[in-house]
PDB file with one MODEL, atoms N, CA, C and O in Angstrom:
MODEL        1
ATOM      1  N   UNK A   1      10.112  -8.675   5.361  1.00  0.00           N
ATOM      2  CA  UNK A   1       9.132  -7.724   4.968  1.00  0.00           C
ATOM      3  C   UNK A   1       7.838  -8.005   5.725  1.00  0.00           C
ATOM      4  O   UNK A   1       7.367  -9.105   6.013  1.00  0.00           O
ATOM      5  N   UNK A   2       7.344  -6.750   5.996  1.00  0.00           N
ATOM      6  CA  UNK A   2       5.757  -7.174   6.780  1.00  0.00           C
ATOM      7  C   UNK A   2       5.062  -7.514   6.380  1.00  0.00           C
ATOM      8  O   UNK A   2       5.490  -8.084   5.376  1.00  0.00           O
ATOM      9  N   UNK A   3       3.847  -7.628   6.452  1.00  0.00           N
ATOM     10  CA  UNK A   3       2.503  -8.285   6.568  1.00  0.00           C
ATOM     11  C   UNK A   3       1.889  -6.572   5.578  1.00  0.00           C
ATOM     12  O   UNK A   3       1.845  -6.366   4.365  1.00  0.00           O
ATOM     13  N   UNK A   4       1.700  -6.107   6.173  1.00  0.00           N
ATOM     14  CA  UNK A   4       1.462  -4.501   5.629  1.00  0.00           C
ATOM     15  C   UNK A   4       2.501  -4.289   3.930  1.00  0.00           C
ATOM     16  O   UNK A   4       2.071  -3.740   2.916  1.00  0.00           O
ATOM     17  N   UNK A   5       3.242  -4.623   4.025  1.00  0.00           N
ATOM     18  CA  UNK A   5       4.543  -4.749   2.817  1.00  0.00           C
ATOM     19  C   UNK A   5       3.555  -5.464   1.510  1.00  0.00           C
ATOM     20  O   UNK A   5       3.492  -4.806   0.472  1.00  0.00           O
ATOM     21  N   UNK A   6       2.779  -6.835   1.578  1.00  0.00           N
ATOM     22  CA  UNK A   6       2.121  -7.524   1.520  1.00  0.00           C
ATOM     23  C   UNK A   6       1.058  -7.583   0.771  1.00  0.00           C
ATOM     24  O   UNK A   6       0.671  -8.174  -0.237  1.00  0.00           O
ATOM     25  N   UNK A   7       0.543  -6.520   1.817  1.00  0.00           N
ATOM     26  CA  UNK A   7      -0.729  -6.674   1.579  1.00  0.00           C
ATOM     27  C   UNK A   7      -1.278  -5.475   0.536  1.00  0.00           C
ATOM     28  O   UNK A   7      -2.208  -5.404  -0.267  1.00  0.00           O
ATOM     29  N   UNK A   8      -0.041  -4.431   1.042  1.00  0.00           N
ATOM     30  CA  UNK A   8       0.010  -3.200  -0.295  1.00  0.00           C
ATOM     31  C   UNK A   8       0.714  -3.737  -1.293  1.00  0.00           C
ATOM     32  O   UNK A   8       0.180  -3.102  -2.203  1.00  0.00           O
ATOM     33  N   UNK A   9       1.409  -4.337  -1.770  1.00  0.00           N
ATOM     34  CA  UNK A   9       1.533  -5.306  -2.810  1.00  0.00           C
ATOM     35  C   UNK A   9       0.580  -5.388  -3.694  1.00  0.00           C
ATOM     36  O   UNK A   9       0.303  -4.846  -4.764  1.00  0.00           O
ATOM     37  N   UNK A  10       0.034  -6.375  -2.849  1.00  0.00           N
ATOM     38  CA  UNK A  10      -1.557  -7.362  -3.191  1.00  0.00           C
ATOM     39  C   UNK A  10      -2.510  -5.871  -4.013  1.00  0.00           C
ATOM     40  O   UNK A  10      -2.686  -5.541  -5.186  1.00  0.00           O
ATOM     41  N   UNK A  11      -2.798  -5.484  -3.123  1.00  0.00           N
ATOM     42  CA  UNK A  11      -3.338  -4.142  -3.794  1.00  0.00           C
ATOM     43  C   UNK A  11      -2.785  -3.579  -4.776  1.00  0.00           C
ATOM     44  O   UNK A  11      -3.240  -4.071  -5.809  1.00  0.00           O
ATOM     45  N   UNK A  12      -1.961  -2.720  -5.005  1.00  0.00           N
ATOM     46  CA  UNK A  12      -1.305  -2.158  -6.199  1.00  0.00           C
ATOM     47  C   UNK A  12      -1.367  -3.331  -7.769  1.00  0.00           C
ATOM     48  O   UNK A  12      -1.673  -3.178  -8.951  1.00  0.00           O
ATOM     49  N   UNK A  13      -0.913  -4.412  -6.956  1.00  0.00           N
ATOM     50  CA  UNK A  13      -1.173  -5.583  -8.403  1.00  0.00           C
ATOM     51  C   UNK A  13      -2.255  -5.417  -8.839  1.00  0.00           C
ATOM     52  O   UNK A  13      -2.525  -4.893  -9.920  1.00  0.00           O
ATOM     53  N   UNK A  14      -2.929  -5.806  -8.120  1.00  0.00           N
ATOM     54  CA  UNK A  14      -4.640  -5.849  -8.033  1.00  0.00           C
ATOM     55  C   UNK A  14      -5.501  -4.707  -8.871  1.00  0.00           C
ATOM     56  O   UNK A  14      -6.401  -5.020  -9.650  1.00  0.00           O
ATOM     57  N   UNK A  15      -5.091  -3.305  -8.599  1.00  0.00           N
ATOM     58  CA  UNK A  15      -5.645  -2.207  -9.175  1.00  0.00           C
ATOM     59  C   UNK A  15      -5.219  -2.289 -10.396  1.00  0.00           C
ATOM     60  O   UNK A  15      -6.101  -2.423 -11.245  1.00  0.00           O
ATOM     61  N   UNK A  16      -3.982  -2.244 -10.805  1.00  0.00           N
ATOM     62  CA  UNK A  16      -3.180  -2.074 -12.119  1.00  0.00           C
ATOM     63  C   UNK A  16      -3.818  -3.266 -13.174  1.00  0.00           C
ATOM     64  O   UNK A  16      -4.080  -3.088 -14.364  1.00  0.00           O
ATOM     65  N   UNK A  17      -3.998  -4.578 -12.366  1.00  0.00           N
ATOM     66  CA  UNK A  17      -4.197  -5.336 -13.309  1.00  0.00           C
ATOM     67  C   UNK A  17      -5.654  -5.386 -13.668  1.00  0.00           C
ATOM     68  O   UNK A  17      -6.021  -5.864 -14.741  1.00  0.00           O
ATOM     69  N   UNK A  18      -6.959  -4.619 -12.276  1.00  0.00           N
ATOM     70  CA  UNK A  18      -7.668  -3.940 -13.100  1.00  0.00           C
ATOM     71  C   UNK A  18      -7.734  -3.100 -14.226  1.00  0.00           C
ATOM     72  O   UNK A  18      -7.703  -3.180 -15.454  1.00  0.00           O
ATOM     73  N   UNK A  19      -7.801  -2.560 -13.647  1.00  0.00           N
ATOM     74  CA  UNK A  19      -7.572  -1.407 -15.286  1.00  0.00           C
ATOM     75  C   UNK A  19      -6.922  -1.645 -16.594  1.00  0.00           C
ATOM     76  O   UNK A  19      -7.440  -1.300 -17.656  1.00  0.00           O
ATOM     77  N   UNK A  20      -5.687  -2.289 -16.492  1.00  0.00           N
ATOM     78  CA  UNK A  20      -5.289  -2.924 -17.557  1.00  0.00           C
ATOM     79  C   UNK A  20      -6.515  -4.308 -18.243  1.00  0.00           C
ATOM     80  O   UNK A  20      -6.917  -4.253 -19.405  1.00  0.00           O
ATOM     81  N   UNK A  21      -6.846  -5.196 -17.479  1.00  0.00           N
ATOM     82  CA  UNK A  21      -8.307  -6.045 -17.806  1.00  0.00           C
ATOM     83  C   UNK A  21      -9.186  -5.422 -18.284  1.00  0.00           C
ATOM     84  O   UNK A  21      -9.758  -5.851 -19.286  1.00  0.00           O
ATOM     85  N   UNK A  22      -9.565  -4.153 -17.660  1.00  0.00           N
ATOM     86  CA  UNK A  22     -10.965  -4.003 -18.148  1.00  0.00           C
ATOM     87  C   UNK A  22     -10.599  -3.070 -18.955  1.00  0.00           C
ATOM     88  O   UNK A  22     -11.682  -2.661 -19.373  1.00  0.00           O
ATOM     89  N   UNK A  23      -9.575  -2.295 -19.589  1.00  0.00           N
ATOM     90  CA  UNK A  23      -9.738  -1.067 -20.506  1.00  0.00           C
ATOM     91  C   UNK A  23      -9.340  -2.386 -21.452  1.00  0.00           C
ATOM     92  O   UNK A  23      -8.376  -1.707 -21.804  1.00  0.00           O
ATOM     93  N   UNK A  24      -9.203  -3.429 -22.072  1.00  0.00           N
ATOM     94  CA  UNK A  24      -8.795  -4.491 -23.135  1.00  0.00           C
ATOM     95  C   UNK A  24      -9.995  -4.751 -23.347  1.00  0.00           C
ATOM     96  O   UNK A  24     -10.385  -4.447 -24.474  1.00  0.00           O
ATOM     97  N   UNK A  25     -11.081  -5.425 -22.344  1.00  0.00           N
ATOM     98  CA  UNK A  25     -12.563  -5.806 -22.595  1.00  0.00           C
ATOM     99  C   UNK A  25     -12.920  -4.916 -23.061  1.00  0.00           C
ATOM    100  O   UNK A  25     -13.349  -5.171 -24.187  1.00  0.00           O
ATOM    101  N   UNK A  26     -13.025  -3.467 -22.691  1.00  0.00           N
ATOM    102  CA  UNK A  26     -13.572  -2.368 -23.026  1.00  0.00           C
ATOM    103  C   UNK A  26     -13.529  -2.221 -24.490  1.00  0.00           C
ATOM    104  O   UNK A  26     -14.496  -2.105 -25.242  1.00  0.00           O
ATOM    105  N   UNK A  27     -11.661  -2.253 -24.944  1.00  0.00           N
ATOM    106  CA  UNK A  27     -11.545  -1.811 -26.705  1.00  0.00           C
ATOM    107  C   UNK A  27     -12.584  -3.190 -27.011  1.00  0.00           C
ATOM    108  O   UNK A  27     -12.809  -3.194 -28.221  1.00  0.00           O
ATOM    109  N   UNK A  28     -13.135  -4.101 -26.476  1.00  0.00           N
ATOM    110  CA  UNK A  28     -13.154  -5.458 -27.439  1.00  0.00           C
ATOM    111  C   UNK A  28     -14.308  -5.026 -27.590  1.00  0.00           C
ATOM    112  O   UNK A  28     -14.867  -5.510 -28.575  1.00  0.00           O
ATOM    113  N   UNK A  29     -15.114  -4.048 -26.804  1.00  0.00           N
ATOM    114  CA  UNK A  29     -16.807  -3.739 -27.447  1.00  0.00           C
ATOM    115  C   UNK A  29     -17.202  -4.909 -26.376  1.00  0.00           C
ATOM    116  O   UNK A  29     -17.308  -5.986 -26.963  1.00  0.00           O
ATOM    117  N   UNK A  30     -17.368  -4.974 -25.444  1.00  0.00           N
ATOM    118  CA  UNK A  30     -17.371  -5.820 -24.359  1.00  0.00           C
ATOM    119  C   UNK A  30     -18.581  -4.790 -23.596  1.00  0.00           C
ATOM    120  O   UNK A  30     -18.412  -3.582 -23.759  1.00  0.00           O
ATOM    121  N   UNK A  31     -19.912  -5.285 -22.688  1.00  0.00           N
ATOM    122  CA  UNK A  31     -20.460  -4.367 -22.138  1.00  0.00           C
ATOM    123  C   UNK A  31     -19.540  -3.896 -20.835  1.00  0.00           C
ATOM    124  O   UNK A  31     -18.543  -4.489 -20.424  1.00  0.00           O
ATOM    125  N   UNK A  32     -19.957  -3.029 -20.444  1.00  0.00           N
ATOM    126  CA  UNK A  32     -19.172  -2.725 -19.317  1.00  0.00           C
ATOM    127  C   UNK A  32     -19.673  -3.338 -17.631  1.00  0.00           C
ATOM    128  O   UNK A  32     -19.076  -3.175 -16.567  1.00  0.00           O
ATOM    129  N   UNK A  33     -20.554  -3.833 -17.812  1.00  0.00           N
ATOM    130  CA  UNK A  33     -20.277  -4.456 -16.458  1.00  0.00           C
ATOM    131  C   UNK A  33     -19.885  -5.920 -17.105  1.00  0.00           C
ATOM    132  O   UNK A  33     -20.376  -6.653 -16.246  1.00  0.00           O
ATOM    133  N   UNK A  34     -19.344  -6.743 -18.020  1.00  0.00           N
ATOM    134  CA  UNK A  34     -19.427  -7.752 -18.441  1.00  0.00           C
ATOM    135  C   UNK A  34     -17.791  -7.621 -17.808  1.00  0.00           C
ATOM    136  O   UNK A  34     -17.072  -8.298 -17.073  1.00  0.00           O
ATOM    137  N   UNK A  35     -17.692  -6.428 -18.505  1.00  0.00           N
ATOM    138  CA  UNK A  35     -15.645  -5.815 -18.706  1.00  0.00           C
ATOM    139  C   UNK A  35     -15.192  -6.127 -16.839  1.00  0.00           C
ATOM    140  O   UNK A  35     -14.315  -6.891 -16.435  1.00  0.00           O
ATOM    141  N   UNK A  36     -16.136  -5.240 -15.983  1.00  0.00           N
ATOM    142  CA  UNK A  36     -15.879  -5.043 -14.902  1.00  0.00           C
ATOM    143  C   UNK A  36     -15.934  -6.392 -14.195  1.00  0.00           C
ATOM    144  O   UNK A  36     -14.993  -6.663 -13.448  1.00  0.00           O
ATOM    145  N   UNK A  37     -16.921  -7.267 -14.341  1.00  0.00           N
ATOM    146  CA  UNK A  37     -17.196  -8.851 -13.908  1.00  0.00           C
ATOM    147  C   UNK A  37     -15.318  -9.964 -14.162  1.00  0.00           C
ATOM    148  O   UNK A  37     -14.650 -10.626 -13.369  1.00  0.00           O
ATOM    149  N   UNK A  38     -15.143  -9.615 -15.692  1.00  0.00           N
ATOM    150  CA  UNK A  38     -14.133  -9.984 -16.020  1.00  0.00           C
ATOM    151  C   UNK A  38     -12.769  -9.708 -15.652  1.00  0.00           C
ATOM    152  O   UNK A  38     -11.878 -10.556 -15.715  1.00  0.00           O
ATOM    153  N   UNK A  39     -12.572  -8.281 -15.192  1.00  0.00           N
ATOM    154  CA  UNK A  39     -11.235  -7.432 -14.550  1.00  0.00           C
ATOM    155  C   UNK A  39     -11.218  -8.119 -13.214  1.00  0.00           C
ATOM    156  O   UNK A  39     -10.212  -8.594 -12.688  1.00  0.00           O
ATOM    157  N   UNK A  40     -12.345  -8.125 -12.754  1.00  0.00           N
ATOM    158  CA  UNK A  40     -12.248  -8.412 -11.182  1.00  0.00           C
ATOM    159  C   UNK A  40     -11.775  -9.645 -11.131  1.00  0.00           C
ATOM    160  O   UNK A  40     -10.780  -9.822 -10.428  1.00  0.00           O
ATOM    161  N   UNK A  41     -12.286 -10.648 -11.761  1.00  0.00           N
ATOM    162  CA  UNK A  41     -12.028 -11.949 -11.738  1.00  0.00           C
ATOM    163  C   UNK A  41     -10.676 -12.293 -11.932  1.00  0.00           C
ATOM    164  O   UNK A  41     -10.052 -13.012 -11.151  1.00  0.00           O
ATOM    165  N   UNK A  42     -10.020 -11.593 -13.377  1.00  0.00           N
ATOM    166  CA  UNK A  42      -8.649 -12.052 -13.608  1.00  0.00           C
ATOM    167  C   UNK A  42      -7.790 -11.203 -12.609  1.00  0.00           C
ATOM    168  O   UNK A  42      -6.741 -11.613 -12.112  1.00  0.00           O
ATOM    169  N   UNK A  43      -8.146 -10.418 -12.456  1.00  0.00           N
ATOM    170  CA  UNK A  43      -7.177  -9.579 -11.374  1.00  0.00           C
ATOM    171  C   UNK A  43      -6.819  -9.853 -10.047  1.00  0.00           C
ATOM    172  O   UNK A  43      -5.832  -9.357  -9.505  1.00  0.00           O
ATOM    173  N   UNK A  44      -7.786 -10.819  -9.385  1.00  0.00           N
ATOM    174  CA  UNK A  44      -7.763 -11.388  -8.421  1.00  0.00           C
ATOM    175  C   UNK A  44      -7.084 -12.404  -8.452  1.00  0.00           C
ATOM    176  O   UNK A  44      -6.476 -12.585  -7.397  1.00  0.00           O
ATOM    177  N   UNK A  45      -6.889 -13.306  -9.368  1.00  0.00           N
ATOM    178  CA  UNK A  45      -6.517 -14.380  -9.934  1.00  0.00           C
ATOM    179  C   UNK A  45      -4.670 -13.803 -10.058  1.00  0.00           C
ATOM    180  O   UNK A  45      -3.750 -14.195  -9.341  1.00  0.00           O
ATOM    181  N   UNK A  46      -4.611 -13.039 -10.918  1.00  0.00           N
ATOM    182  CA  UNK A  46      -3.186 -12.436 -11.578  1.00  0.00           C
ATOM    183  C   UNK A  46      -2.575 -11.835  -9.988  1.00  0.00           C
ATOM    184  O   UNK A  46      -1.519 -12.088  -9.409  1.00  0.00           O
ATOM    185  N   UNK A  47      -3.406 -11.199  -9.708  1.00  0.00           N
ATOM    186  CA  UNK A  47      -2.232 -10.495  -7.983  1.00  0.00           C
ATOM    187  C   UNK A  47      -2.757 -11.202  -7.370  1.00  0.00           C
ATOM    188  O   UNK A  47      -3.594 -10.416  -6.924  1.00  0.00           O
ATOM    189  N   UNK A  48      -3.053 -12.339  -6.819  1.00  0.00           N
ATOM    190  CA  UNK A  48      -2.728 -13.281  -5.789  1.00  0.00           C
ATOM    191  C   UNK A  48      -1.353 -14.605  -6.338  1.00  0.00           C
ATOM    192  O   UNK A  48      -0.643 -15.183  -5.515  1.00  0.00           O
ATOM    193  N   UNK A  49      -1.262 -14.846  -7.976  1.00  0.00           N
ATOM    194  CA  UNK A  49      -0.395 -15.675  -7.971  1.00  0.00           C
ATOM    195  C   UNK A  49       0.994 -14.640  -7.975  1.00  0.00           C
ATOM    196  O   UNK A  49       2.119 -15.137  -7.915  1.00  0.00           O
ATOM    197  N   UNK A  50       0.807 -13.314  -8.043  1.00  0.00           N
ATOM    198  CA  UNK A  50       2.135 -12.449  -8.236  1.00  0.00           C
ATOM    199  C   UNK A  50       2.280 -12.556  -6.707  1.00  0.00           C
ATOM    200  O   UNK A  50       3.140 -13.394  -6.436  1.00  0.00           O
ATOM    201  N   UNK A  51       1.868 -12.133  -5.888  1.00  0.00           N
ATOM    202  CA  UNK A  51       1.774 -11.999  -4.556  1.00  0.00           C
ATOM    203  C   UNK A  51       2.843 -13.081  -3.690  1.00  0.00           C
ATOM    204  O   UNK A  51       3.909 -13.021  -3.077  1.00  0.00           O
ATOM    205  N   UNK A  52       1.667 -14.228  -4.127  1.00  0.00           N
ATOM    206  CA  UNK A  52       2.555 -15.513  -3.146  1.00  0.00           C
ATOM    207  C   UNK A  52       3.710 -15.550  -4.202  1.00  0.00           C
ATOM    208  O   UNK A  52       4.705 -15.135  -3.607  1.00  0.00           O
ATOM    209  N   UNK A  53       3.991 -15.812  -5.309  1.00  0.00           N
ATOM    210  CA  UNK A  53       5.458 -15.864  -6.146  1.00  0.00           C
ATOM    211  C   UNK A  53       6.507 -15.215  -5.276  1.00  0.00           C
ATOM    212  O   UNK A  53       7.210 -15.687  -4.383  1.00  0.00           O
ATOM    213  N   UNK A  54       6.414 -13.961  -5.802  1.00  0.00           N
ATOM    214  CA  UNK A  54       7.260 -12.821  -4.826  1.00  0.00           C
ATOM    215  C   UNK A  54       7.174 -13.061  -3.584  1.00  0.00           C
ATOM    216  O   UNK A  54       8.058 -12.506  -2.931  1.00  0.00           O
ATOM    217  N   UNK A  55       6.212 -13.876  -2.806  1.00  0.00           N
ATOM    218  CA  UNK A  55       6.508 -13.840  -1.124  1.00  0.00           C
ATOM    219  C   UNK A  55       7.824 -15.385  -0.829  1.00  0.00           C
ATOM    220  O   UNK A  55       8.683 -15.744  -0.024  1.00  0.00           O
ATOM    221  N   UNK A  56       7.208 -15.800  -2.041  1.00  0.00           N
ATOM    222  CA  UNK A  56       8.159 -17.220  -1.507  1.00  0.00           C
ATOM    223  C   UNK A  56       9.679 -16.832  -2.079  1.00  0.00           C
ATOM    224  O   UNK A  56      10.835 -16.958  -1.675  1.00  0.00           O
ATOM    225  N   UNK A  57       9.299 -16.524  -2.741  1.00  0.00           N
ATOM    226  CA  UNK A  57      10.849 -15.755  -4.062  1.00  0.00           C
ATOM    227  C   UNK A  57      12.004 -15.218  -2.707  1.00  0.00           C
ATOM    228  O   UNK A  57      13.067 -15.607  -2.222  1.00  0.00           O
ATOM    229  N   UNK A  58      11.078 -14.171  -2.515  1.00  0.00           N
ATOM    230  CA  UNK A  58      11.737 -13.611  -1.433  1.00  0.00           C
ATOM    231  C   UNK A  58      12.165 -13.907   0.485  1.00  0.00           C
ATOM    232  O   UNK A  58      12.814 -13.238   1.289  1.00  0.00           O
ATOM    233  N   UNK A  59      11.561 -14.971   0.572  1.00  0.00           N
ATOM    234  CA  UNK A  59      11.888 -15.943   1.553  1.00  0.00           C
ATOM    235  C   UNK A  59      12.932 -16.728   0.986  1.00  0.00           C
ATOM    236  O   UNK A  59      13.658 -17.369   1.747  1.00  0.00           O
ATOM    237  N   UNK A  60      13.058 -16.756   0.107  1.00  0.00           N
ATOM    238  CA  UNK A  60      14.158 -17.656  -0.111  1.00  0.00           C
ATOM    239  C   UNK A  60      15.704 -17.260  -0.530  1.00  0.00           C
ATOM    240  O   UNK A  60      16.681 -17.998  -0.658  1.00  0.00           O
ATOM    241  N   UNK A  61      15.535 -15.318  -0.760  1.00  0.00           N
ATOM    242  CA  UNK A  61      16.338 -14.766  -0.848  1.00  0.00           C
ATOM    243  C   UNK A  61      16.614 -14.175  -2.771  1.00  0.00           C
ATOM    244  O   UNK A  61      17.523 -13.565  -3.334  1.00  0.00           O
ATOM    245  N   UNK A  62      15.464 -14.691  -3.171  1.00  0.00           N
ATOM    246  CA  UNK A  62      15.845 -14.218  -4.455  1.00  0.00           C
ATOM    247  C   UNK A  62      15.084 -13.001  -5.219  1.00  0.00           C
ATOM    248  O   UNK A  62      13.874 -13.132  -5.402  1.00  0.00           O
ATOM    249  N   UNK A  63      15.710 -11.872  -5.655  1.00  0.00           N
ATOM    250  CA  UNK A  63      15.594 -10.876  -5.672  1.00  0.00           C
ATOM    251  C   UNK A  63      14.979 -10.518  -6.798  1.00  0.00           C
ATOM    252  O   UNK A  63      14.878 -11.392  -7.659  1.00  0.00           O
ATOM    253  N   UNK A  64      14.406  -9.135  -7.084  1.00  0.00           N
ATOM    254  CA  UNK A  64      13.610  -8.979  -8.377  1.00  0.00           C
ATOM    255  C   UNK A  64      13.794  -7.758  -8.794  1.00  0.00           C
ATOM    256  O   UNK A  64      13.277  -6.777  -8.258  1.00  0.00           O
ATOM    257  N   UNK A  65      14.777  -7.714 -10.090  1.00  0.00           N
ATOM    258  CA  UNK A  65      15.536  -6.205 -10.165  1.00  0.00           C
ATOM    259  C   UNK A  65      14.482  -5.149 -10.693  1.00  0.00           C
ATOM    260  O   UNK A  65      14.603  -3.930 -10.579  1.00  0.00           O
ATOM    261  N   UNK A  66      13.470  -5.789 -11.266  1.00  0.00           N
ATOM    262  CA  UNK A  66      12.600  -4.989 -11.485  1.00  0.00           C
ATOM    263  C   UNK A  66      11.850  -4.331 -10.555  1.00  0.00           C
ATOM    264  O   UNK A  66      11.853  -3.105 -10.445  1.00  0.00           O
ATOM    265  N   UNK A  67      10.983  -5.334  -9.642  1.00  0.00           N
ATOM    266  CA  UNK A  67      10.285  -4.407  -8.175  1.00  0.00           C
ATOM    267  C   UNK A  67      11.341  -4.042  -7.205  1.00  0.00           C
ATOM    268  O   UNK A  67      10.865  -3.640  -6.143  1.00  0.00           O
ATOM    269  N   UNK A  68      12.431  -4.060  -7.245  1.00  0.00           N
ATOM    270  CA  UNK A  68      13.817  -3.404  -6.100  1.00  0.00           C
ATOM    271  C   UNK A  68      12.926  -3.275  -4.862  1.00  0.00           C
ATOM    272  O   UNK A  68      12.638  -2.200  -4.337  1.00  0.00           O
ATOM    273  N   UNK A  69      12.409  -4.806  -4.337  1.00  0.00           N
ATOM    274  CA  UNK A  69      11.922  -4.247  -3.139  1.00  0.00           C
ATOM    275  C   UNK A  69      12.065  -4.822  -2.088  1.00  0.00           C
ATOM    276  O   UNK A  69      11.216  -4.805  -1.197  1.00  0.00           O
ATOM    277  N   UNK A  70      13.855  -5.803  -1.983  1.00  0.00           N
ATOM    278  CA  UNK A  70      14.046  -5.830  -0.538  1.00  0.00           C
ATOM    279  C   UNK A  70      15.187  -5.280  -0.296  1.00  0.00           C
ATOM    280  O   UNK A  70      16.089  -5.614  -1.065  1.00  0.00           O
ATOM    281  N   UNK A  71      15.428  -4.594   0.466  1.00  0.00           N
ATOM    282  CA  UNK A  71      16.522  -4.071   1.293  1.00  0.00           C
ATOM    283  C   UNK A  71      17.583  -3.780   0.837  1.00  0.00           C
ATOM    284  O   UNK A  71      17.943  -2.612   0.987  1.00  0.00           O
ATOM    285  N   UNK A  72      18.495  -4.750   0.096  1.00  0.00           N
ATOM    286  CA  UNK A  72      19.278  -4.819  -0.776  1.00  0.00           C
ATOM    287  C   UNK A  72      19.749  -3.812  -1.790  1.00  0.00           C
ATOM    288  O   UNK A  72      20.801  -3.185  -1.912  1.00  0.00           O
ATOM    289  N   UNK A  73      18.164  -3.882  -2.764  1.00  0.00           N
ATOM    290  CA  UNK A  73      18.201  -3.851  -3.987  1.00  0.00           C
ATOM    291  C   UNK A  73      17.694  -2.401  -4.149  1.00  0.00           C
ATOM    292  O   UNK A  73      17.748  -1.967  -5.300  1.00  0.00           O
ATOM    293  N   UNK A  74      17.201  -1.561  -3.172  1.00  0.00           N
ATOM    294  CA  UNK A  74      16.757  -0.244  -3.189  1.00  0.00           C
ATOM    295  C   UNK A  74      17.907   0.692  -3.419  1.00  0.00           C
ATOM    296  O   UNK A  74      19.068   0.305  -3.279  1.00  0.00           O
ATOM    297  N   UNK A  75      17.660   1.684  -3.702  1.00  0.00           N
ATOM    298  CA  UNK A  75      18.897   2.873  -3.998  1.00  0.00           C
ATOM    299  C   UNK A  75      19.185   3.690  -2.403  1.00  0.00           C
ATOM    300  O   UNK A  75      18.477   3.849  -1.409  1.00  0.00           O
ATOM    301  N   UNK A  76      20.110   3.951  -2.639  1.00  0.00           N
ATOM    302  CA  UNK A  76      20.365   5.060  -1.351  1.00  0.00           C
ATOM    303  C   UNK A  76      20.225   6.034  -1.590  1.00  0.00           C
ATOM    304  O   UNK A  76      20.672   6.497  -2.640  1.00  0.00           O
ATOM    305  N   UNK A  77      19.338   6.976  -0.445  1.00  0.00           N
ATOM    306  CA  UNK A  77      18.844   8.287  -0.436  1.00  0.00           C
ATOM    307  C   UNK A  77      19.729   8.821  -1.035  1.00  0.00           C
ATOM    308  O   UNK A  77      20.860   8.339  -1.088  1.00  0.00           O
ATOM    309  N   UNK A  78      19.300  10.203  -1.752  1.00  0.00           N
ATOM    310  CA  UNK A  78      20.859  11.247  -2.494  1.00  0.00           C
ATOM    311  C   UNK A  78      20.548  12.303  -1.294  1.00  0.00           C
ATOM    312  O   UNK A  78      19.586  12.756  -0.674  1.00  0.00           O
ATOM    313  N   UNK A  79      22.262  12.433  -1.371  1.00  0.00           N
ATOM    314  CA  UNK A  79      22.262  13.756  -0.582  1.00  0.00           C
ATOM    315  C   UNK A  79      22.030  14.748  -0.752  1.00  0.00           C
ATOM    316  O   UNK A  79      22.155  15.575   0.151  1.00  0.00           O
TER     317      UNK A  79
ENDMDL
END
């Protein structure tokens, strides 16, 4: 998988686990840049250890039926 494969990864984790962070601070009555300080932080934290996991996971050949995302494990186009 590329480098680009990767790095949109990294991203998608990253966003999701924003929003999921900060709409939780948010219900907690949390100010909102306190919420936003806090999302960023754990989110960075949460998709960089998902990131390298899955990069080594998958160097090593072991697969993740949930993200279906090497080669393998994807569906074939329907006709």
């Amino acid at each position: 998988m590329s480098t680009a494969f990767w790095i949109k990864r990294f991203f998608t984790v990253l966003a999701i686990a924003f929003a999921i962070i900060a709409i939780g601070q948010l219900l907690k009555g949390r100010d909102a840049g306190v919420a936003t300080l806090q999302a960023a932080i754990w989110a960075s934290i949460s998709a960089t250890i998902f990131t390298v996991a899955r990069f080594f996971q998958a160097r090593r050949g072991v697969h993740c039926a949930i993200c279906k995302d090497t080669p393998e494990m994807q569906e074939p186009p329907s006709r």
